[in-house]
N, C-alpha and C positions, 0 to 999 in steps of 0.2 A: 239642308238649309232652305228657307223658306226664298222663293224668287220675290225681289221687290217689283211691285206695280208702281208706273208714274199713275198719279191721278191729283186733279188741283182743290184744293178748299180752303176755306176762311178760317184765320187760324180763332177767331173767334167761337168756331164749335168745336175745339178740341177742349177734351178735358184736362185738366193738369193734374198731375199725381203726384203726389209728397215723397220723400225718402222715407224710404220704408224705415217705422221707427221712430221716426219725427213728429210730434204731436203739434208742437209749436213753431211757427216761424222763428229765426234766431236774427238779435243784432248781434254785430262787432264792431272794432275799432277801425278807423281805415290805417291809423298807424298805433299799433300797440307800443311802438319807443320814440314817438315824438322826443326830439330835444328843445332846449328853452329855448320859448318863442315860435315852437313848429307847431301846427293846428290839429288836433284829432278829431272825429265827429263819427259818429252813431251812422253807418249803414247796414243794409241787405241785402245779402249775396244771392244769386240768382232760384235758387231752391226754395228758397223761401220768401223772396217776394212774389214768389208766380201763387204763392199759396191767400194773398191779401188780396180783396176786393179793391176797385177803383176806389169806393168813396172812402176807404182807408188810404189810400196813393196820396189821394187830393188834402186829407186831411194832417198827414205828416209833411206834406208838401216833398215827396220823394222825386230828386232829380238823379239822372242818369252821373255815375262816377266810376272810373277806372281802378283799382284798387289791387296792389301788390301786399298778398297777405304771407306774410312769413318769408322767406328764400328765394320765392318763386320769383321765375324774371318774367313771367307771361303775365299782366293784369288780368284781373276776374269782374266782369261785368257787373256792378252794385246796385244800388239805388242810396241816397244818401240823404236821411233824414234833413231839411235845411228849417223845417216851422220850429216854431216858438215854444219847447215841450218843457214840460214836468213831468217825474217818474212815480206813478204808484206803484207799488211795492205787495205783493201780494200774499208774502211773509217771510220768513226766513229760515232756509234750507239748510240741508247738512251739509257737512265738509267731506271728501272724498281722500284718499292718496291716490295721486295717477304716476306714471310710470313711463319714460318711454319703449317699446320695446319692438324690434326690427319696424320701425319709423311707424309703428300705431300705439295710440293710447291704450295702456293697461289700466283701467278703473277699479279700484276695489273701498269698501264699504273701510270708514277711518275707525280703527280702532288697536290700541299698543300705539309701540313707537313706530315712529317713521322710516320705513323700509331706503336700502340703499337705492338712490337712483330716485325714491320720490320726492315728490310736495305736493302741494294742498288743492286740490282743485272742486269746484262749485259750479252751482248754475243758479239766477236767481229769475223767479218768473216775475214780468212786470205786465204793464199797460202803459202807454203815453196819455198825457193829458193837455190838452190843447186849446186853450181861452177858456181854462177853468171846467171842459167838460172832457172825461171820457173817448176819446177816440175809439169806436165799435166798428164791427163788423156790420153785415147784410141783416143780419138776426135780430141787432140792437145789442148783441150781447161783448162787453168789453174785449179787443181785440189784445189776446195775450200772446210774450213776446220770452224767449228766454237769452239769457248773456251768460254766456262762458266765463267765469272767473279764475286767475293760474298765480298759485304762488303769492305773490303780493297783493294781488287782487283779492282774493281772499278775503281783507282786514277787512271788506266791506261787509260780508259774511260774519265773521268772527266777531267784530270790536262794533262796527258804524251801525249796522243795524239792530245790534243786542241795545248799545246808549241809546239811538232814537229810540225804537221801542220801549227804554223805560222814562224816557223823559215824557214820552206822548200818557204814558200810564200814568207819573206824576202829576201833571197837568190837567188830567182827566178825572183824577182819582178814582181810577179803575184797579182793579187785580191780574188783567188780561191783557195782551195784546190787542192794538186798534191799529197797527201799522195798513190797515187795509183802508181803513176811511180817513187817510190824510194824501196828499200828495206833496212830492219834494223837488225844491230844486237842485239841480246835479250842477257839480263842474269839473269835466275832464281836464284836469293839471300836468303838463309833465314834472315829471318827479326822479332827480339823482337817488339811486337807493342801491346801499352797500349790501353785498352779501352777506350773511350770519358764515358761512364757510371759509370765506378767503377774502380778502383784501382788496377785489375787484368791484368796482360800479357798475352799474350799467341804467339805462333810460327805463323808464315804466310809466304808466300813467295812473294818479291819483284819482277815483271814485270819490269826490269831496259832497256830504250830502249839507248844504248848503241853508236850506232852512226846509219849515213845514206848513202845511194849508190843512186845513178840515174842510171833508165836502160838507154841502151844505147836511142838515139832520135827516131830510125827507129820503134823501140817498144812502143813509147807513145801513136800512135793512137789507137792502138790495146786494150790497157792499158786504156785508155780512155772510148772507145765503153763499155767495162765492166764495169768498177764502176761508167760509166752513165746510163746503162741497168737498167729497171723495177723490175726487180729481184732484185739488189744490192742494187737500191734506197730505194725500201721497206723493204727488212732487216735492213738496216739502223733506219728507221723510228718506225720497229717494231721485233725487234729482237727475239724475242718468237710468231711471227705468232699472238698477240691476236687478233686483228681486223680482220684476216682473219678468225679465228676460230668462233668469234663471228656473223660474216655474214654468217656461213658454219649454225652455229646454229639457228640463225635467219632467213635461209632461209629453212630449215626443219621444223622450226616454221609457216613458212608462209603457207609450203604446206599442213600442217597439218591444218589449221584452214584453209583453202581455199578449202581441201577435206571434211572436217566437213560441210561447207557452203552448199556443191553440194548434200550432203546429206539431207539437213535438206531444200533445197528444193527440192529435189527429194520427200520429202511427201508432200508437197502443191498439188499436184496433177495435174501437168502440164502435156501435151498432148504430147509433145516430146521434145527433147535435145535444138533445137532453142528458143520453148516459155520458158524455161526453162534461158537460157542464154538472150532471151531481158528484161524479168524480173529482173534478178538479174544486168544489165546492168543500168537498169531505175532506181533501189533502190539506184546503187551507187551515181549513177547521182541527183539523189533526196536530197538523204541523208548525203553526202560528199562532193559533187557537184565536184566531179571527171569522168575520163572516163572508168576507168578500175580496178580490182582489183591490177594491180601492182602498182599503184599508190597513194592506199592505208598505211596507217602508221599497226602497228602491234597491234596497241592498238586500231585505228577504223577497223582493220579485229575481233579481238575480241569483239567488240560491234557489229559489221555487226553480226557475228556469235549468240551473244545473242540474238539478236533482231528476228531473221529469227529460232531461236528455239523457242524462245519462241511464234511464229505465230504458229509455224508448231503444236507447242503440242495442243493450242489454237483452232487448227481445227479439231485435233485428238480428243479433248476432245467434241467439236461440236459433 
């Protein structure tokens, strides 16, 4: 274990580092089951406010708030949105089934029916908009925000933003989606809402999208470039990253049974790294009738792998 050094400095030159995984700073709610008459409001838990600029602080007019999220009896350090916002909407995401399972979220891609134990969960990426302009970053470039959506939240996913989006298409008489060059006003409502399973209520809060604005014209192409951008389009598609997490894994997969491979000929007893590499070139080509190991699936890298150990041991035992 590394010995700690005292030593003093300004916490101004320290760097801050995101959660690994996190692309986006995230809001939530400071009470996700307000009851009638209790107030809820849009903050920033401490991970992700370290990750915004001052002159985003100043512009949402972010004040410090204490915040019990879920069970926990210990508040969590916030910042709490209090300026005058409108929500852009930067399009609309897919729906997920999550799960809970030994107290972590199990995510998986929706599709069949609804597995025991889940419901619906999303994430929608946004921007604030604040006296009619964009709230940005350092860059200039719109400071985007992602919100967790669960179960009944959802309908904003599902139902609120499929209606906006065709009413802005009526209105426009477009063929496409334009949900990127309007922005909206929100209203957090608490909301009595019965189970579909049993007969109990419980508190939640309504996403109510209240009406719509169009930026002015000079701002749609700009407007455009973004929620046509690769980044945008793939949140959309995959709102929890799982595809990309699963190729992050799948490809540490790959290099792991591809270094096993170079091992297990490494004992056949080849002369050097070349006759080494047109062997294992000739095996794929034999056996796969491929060119290369990238070309290979994960399940014939682990039969490649079988096969070339069980030679190797075969010779050892020779």
């Amino acid at each position: 274990m590394i010995a700690a050094v005292s030593f003093q400095v300004s916490e101004e030159y320290a760097v801050v580092e995101a959660e690994v995984g996190q692309k986006y700073p995230a809001i939530q709610l400071s009470k996700t089951q307000p009851k009638a008459g209790e107030d809820t409001s849009f903050v920033i838990a401490e991970k992700s406010y370290k990750m915004l600029s001052g002159s985003v602080f100043e512009r949402l007019g972010l004040r410090e708030k204490f915040v019990y999220f879920g069970n926990s009896e210990t508040p969590e350090h916030c910042m709490e949105i209090t300026a005058d916002y409108r929500i852009l909407f930067w399009g609309i995401p897919s729906v997920c089934y999550v799960k809970n399972v030994d107290g972590k979220e199990k995510i998986r891609e929706r599709g069949g029916d609804m597995g025991e134990g889940e419901t619906t969960i999303s994430r929608v990426l946004v921007s604030f908009v604040v006296n009619n302009e964009i709230v940005r970053d350092d860059n200039g470039d719109p400071q985007m925000f992602t919100f967790k959506l669960r179960s009944f939240g959802t309908q904003l996913v599902s139902k609120r933003l499929p209606e906006l989006r065709d009413v802005i298409k009526k209105a426009a008489n477009c063929n496409h989606s334009l949900l990127h060059v309007v922005h909206c006003g929100i209203e957090l409502k608490p909301v009595l809402r019965k189970s579909k399973k049993n007969t109990e209520s419980s508190w939640a809060v309504d996403l109510n999208i209240v009406d719509y604005a169009p930026f002015p014209n000079s701002e749609h192409p700009s407007l455009f470039s973004i929620a046509s951008s690769e980044n945008v389009r793939s949140f959309m598609k995959d709102p929890f990253f799982l595809q990309q997490k699963q190729n992050e894994q799948e490809a540490g997969e790959r290099k792991s049974l591809i270094d096993s491979i170079a091992k297990a000929a490494d004992t056949m007893g080849f002369e050097d790294e070349k006759t080494r590499k047109v062997f294992l070139q000739g095996f794929i080509k034999d056996t796969y009738g491929k060119n290369s190991s990238a070309e290979l699936t994960i399940e014939q890298l682990n039969d490649m792998h079988d096969r070339l150990f069980g030679e190797a041991i075969a010779l050892a035992e020779f």
